[in-house]
Wavefront OBJ file of the C-alpha trace (Angstrom):
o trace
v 2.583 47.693 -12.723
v 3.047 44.317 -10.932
v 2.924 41.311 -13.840
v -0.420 40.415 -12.097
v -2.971 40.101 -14.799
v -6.257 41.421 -14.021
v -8.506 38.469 -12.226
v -5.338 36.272 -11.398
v -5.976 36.963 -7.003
v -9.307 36.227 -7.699
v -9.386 33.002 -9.516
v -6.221 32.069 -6.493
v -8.320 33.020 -3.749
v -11.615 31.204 -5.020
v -9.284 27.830 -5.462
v -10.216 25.669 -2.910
v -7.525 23.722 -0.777
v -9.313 20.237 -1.212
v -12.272 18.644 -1.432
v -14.846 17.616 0.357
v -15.418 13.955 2.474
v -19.021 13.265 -0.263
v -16.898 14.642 -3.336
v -13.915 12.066 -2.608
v -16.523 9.383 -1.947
v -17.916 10.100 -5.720
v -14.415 10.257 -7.028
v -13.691 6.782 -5.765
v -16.952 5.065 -6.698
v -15.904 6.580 -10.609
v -12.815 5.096 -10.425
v -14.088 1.822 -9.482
v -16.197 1.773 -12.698
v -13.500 3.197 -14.758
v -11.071 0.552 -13.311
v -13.574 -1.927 -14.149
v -13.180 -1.230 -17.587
v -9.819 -1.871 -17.878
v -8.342 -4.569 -19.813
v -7.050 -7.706 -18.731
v -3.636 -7.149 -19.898
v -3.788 -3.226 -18.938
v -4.706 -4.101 -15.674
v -1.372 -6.841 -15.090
v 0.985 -4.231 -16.506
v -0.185 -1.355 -14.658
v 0.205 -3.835 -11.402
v 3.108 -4.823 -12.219
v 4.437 -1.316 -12.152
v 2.633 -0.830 -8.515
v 4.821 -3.920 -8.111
v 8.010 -2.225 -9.130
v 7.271 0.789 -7.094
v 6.488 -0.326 -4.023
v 9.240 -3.127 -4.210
v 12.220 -0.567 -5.158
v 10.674 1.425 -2.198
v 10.673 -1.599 0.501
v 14.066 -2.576 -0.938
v 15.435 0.844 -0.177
v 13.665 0.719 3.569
v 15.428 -2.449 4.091
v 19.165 -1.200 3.087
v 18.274 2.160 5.337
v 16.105 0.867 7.788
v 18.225 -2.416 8.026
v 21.522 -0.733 8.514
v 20.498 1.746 11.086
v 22.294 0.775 14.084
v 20.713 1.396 17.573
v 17.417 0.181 19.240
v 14.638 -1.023 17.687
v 12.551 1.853 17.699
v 15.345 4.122 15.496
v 15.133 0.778 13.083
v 11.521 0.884 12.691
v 11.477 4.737 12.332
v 14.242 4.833 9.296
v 12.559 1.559 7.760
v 9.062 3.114 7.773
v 9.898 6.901 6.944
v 12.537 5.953 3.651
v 11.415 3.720 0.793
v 8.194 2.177 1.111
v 6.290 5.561 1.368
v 8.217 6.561 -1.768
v 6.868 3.753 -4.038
v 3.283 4.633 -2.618
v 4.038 8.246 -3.752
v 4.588 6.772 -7.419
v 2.024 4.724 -7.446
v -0.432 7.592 -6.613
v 0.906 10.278 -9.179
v 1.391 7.629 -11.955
v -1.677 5.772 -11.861
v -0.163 2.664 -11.428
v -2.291 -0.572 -9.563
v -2.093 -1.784 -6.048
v -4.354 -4.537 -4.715
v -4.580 -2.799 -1.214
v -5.404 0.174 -3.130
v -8.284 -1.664 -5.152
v -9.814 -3.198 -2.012
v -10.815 0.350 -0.692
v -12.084 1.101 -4.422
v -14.087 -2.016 -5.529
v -15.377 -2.107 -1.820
v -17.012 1.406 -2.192
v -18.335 0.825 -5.570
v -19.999 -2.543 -4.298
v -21.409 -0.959 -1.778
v -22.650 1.552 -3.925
v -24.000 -0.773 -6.059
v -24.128 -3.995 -5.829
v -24.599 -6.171 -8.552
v -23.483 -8.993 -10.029
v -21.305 -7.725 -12.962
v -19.511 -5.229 -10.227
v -18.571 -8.003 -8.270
v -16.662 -10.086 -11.032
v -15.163 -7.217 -11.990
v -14.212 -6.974 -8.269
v -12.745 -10.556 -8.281
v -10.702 -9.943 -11.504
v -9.499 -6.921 -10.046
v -8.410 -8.560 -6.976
v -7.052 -11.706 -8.775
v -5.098 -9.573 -11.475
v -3.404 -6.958 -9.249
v -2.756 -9.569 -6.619
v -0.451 -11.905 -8.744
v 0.836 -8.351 -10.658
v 2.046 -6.953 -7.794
v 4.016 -9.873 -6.661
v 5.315 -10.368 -10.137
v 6.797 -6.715 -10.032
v 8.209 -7.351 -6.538
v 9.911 -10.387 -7.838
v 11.425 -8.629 -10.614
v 12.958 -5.939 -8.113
v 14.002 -8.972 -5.667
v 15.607 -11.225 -7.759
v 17.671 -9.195 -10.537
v 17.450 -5.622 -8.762
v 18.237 -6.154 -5.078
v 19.806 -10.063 -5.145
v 21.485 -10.756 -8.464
v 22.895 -7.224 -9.013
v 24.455 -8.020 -5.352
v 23.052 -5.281 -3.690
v 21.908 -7.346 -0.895
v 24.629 -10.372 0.289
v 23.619 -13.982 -0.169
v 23.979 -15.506 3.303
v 22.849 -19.224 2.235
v 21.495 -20.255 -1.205
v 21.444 -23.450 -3.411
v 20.705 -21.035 -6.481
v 22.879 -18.336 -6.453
v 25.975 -19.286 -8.814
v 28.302 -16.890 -6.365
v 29.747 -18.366 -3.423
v 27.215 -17.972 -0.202
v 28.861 -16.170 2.800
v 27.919 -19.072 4.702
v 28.201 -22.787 4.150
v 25.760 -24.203 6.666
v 22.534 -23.048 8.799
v 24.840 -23.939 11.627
v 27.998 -21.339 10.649
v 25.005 -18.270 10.035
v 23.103 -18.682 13.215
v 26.096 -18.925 15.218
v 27.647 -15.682 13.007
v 24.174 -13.761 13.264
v 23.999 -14.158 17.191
v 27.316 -12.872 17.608
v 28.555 -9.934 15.935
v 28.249 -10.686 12.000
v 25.170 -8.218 11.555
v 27.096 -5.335 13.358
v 30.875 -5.689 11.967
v 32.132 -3.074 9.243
v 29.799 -0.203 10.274
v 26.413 -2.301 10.253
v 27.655 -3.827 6.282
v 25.644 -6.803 7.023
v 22.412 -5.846 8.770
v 19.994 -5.739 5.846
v 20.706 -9.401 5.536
v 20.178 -10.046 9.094
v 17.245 -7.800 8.627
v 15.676 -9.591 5.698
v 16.521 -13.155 7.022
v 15.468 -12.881 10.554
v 12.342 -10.734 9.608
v 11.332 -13.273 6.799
v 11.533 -16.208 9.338
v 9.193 -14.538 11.517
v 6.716 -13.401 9.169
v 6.555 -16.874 7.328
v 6.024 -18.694 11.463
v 3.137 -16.140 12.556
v 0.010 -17.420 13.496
v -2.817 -16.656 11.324
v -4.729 -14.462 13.377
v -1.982 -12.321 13.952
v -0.979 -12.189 10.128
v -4.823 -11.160 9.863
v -5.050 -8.374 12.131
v -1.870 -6.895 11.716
v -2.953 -6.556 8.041
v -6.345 -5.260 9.230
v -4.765 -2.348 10.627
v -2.436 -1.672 7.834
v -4.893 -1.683 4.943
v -6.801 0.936 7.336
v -4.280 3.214 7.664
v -2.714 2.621 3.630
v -6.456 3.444 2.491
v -6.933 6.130 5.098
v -3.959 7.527 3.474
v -5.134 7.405 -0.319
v -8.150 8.959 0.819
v -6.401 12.011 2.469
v -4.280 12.493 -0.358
v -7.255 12.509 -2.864
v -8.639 14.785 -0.355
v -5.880 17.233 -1.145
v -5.712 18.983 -4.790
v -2.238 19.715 -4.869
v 1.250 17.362 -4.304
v 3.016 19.267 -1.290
v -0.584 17.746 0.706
v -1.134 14.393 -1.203
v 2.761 13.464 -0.332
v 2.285 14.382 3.317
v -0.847 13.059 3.664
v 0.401 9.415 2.066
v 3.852 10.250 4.318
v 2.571 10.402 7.571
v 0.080 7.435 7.076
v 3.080 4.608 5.613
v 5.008 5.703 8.528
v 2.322 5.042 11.251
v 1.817 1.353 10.245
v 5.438 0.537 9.286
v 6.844 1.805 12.484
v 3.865 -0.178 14.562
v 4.790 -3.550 12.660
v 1.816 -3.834 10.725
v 1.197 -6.212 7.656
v 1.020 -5.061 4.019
v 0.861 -7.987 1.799
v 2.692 -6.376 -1.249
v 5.238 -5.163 0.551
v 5.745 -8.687 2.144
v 6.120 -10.104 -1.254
v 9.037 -8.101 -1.858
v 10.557 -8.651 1.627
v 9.989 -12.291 2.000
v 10.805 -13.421 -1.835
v 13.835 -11.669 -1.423
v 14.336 -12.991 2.252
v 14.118 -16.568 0.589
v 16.375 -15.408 -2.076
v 19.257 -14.814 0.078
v 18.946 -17.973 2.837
v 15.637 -17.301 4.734
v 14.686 -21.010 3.780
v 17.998 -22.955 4.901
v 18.176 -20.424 8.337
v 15.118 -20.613 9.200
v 13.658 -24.470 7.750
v 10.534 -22.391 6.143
v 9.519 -23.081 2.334
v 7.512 -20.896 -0.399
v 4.765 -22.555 0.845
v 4.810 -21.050 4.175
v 5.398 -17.897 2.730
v 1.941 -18.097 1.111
v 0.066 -20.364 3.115
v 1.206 -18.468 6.600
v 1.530 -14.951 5.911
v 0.479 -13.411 1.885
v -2.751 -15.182 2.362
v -3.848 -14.184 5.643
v -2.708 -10.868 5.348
v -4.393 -10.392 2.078
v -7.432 -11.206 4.039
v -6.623 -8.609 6.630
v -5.277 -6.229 4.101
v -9.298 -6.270 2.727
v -11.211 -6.569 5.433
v -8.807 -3.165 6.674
v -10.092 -1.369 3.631
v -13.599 -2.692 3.678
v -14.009 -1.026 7.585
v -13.090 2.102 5.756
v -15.340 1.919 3.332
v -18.411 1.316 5.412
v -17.531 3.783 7.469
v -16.836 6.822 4.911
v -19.943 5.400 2.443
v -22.439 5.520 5.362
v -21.310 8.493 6.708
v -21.499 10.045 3.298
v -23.322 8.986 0.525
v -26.098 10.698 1.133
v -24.620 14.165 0.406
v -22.601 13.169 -2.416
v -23.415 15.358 -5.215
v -24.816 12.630 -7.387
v -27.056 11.869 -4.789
v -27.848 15.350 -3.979
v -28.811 16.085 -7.827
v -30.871 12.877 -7.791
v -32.850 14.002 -4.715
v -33.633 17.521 -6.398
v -34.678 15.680 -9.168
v -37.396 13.182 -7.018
v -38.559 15.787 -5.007
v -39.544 18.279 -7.701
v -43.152 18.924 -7.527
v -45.101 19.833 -10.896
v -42.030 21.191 -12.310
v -41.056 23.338 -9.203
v -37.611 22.050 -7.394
v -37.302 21.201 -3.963
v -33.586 21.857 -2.580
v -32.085 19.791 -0.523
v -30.574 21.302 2.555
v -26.948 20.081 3.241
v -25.425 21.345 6.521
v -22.526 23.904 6.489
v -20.429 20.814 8.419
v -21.025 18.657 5.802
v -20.138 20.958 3.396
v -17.144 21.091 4.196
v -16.684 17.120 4.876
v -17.983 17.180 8.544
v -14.894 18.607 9.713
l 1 2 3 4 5 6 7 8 9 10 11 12 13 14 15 16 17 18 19 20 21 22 23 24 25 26 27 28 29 30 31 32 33 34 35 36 37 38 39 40 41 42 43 44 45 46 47 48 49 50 51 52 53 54 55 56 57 58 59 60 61 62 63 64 65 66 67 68 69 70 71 72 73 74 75 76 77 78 79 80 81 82 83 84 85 86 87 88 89 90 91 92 93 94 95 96 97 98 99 100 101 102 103 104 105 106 107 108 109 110 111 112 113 114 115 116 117 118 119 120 121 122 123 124 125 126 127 128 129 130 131 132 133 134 135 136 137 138 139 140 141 142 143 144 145 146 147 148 149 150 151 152 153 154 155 156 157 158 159 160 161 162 163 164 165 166 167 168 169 170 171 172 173 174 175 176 177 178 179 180 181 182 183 184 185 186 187 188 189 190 191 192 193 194 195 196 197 198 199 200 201 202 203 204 205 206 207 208 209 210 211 212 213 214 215 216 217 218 219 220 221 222 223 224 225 226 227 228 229 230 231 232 233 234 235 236 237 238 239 240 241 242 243 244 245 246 247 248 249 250 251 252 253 254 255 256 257 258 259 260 261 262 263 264 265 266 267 268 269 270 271 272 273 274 275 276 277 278 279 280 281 282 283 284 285 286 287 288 289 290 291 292 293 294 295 296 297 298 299 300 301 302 303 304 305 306 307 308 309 310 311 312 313 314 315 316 317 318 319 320 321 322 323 324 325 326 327 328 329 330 331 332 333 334 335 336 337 338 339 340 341 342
């Protein structure tokens, strides 16, 4: 005898591999209420953690990603495939808050029902995750990847060690020539994190905007195929594949910029590159916030109005209307969108 119980193939084979397109739309709309219900202090500390995640995974995509020597296009690739997937990952499995993350949620349950107390629960969740998030990332930046020394101070008036260099002057002359590239690439996340910080705190607004448009779509198109999937081999692929896509095409993620330009600024970004904390907000966290949503909220539309009318809530409720002196009327759902209109 094998030590298969009796039933155990059965109840295998009946599992199914994931879920359907109307089934993940119901799941998402329930936890936008249940999200709503959370507490103002549960819902900071929880963001905070998304925070830490996803700013211990862009801090590990710049020391990889940064120190990769070659072209740009073996940069982007080890930047986008190490790190910042990885703090999405534990986000996902640990429940922890992310304000991209909430823009696909609260978008579906205000379009699933739209009323007033939805929508400042919306706002608080945006508000509350928002500043979380960036409070976690500045906690990794400043005493995880720049005090502990992890990443080299190039120029700083706050940091109490001595700066590697004195003046603007000395680091754009050293970071033109061959400072990033000496001792085996040592250097390049600096370079990385200084140069890359400059640029992001000079772009233009509608390029901060749709850059983050196209992010948010593919980060939410990426929680959706891993909620999709009912077990973790899928859900880490799924979230895998996504992350890589928009890192690699130089897309905009606003938490993920708070960890990469604080720490940027941190290290010299400001005296390299004449840019303040103001610019840092003003030019690039606040415009790509704004992309970052309005990325999530094409999703949304799209998956809700594709959708909603076969989610089983809906389904039930139909049954329910159309019964006729006590006799039920089904209602006929297609064998395509059974199985999510694949």
């Amino acid at each position: 005898m094998s030590g298969i119980q009796p039933g155990t193939i059965a109840m295998h084979l009946s599992r199914r591999a994931q879920f359907t397109n109307p089934e993940v739309l119901e799941q998402f709309i329930a936890a936008g209420k249940k999200k709503a219900q959370y507490g103002h202090l549960k819902l900071f500390f929880l963001s905070v953690l998304g925070g830490l995640f996803l700013g211990l995974g862009a801090t590990m995509s710049s020391q990889v990603g940064g120190r990769w020597g070659g072209t740009k296009g073996q940069n982007m690739i080890m930047f986008g495939g190490f790190g910042i997937p990885f703090g999405l990952m534990m986000i996902v499995f640990t429940g922890a808050e992310l304000v991209t993350g909430n823009y696909l949620v609260f978008s579906l349950l205000m379009l699933h029902e739209p009323t007033k107390k939805n929508f400042l629960q919306t706002m608080r969740s945006f508000i509350i995750s928002w500043y979380g998030n960036w409070c976690g990332t500045l906690l990794v930046a400043s005493c995880l990847a720049w005090q502990s020394g992890v990443v080299k101070t190039v120029l700083s008036d706050f940091d109490e060690r001595e700066p590697t260099f004195a003046t603007a002057e000395e680091a754009k002359a050293a970071f033109a020539d061959d400072w990033c590239t000496t001792g085996a690439f040592v250097n390049s996340n600096a370079c990385f994190l200084v140069k890359s910080t400059v640029m992001r705190l000079n772009m233009d607004w509608d390029i901060a905007v749709t850059r983050g448009v196209a992010c948010n779509f593919l980060v939410s198109t990426a929680l959706w195929l891993a909620q999709l999937s009912q077990e973790q081999v899928s859900k880490i692929f799924s979230i895998w594949i996504c992350i890589v896509m928009f890192i690699s095409s130089g897309f905009e993620h606003v938490v993920v910029n708070q960890l990469l330009c604080s720490l940027g600024m941190m290290i010299g970004a400001g005296k390299y590159g004449d840019v303040t904390w103001g610019d840092m907000l003003g030019n690039n966290l606040i415009p790509v916030s704004f992309g970052n949503f309005i990325g999530a909220l094409v999703l949304a539309m799209i998956m809700y109005g594709c959708y909603h009318r076969e989610m089983p809530e809906y389904v039930a409720n139909e049954k329910l209307k159309h019964s006729v002196e006590g006799t039920e009327v089904s209602v006929v759902v297609s064998d395509d969108s059974a199985r999510g209109g694949k």
